[in-house]
C-alpha positions in Angstrom: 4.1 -4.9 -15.9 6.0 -1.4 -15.3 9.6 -2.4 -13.9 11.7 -1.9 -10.6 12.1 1.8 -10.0 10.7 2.7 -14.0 9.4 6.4 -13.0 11.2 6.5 -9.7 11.8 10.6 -9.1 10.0 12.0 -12.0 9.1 15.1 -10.3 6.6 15.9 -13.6 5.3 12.4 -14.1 2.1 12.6 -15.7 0.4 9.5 -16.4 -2.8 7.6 -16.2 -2.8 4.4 -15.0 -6.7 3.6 -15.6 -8.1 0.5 -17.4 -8.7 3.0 -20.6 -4.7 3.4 -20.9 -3.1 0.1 -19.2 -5.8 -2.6 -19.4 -3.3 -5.3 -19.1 -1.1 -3.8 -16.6 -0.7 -6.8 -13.9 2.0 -5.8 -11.6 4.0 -2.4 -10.6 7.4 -2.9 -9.6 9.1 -2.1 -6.5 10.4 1.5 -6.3 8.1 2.0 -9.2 7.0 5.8 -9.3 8.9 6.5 -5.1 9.6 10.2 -5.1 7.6 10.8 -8.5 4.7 13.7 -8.9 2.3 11.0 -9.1 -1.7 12.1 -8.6 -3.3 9.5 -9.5 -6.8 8.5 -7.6 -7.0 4.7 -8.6 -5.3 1.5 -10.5 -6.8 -0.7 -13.0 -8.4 -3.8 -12.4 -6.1 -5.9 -14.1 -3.4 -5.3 -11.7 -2.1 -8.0 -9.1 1.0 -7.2 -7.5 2.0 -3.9 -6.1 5.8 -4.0 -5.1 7.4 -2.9 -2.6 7.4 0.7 -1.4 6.3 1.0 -5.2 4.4 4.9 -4.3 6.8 5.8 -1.2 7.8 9.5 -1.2 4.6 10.7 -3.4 4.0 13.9 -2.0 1.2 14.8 -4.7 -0.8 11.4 -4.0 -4.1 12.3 -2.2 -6.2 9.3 -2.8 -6.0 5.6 -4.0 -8.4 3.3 -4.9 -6.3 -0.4 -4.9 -8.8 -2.7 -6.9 -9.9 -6.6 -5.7 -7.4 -8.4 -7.8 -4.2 -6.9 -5.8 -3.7 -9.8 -2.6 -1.5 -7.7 -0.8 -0.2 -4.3 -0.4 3.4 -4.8 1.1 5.3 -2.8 3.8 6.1 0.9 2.7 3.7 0.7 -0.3 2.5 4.0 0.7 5.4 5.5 3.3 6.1 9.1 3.3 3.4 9.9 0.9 2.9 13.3 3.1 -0.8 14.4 1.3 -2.2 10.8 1.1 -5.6 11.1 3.5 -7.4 8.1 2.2 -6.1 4.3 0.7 -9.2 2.1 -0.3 -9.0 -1.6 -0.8 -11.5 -3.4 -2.2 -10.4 -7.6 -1.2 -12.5 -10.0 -2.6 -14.5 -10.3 0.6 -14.5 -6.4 2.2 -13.3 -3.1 1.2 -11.0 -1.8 4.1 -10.9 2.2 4.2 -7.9 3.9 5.5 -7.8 7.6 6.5 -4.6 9.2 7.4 -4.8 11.2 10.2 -2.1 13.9 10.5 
């Protein structure tokens, strides 16, 4: 997995976090890429474990697909991600859609 606060205020992080560059990545660690440039639109399958407050502060984030495998997406996952207007979940039983409304 990518550790505890790894890319935490890169303000020029540019990285792909798709199945074609991390198909093993499992987990993202808590304070993982807070405060970062981050844009990305979704996470690979492989990944299970989002930690805590892991994409807080990324002003650039728009959209994010979370895929089945992750069980939960903890408190302050997405907090003060000011651009973020949609989070989709797809759980192994329903995909829960969540629009941000400003």
């Amino acid at each position: 997995g990518i550790g505890a606060s790894s890319f935490s205020g890169c303000e020029k992080l540019e990285i792909d976090l798709t199945a074609n560059e991390y198909p093993n990545l499992q987990s993202v660690g808590d304070f993982c890429f807070s405060a970062s440039a981050l844009s990305i639109k979704s996470l690979p399958e492989s990944l299970e474990a989002i930690g805590g407050y892991a994409f807080s502060e990324c002003t650039s984030l728009k959209e994010i697909a979370v895929p089945h495998s992750v069980e939960n997406v903890l408190s302050g996952t997405f907090e003060g991600c000011t651009a973020l207007e949609k989070v989709e979940w797809n759980g192994n039983d329903r995909t829960v859609t969540i629009t941000v409304v400003k």
